[in-house]
N, C-alpha and C positions, 0 to 999 in steps of 0.2 A: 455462551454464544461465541462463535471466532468468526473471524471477518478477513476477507483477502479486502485491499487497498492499491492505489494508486497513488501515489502524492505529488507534487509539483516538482520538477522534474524528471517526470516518469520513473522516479523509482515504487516498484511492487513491491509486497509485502503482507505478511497474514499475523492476526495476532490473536489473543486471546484476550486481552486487554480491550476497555470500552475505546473508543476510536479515540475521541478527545485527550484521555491517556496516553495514547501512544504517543499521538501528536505532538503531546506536551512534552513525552521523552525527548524525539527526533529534535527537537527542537532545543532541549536543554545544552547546554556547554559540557561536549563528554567526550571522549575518545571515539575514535570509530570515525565510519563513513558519513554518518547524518550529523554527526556531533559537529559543533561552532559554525553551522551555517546558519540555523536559526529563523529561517524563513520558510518551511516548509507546510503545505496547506492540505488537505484531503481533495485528490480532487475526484475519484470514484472508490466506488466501497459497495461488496454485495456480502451478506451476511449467511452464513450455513450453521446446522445446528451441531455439525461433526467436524473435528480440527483437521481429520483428515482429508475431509472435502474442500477446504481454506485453503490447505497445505497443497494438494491438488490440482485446484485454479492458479492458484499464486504460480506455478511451476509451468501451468499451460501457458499461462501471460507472460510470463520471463523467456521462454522457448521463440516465441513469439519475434522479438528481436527486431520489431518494426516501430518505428514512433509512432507513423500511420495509421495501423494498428490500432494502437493503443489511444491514439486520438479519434478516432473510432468508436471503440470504445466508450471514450467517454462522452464523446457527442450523444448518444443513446441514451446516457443514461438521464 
């Protein structure tokens, strides 16, 4: 199963990884962009059975480049 996401601070993202997993990386103390903020939440997520279709959405919502948008988005869901 892969999943495109949203998380608290509008950053997207697709994983192949169960969602709580991820979460729990983003979240860990680690190099990179999501690393030592540690407060990060799911806040939408739609689930596809092909990585390429994840991979796909994640890219259409990054294109996207609207908060709006994406609060939008999640309002829906």
């Amino acid at each position: 199963m892969f999943y495109t996401y949203t998380k608290s601070k509008y950053y997207n993202g697709y994983t192949g990884d169960e969602l709580n997993e991820r979460l729990r990386k983003h979240n860990s103390n680690h190099k990179g962009f999501t690393g030592g903020i540690g407060d990060w939440e799911i806040m939408y997520s739609e689930q596809y059975q092909i990585k390429s279709e994840a991979i796909k959405r994640e890219n259409q919502i990054k294109k996207w480049k609207s908060r709006k948008l994406i609060e939008k988005l999640i309002a829906q869901a």
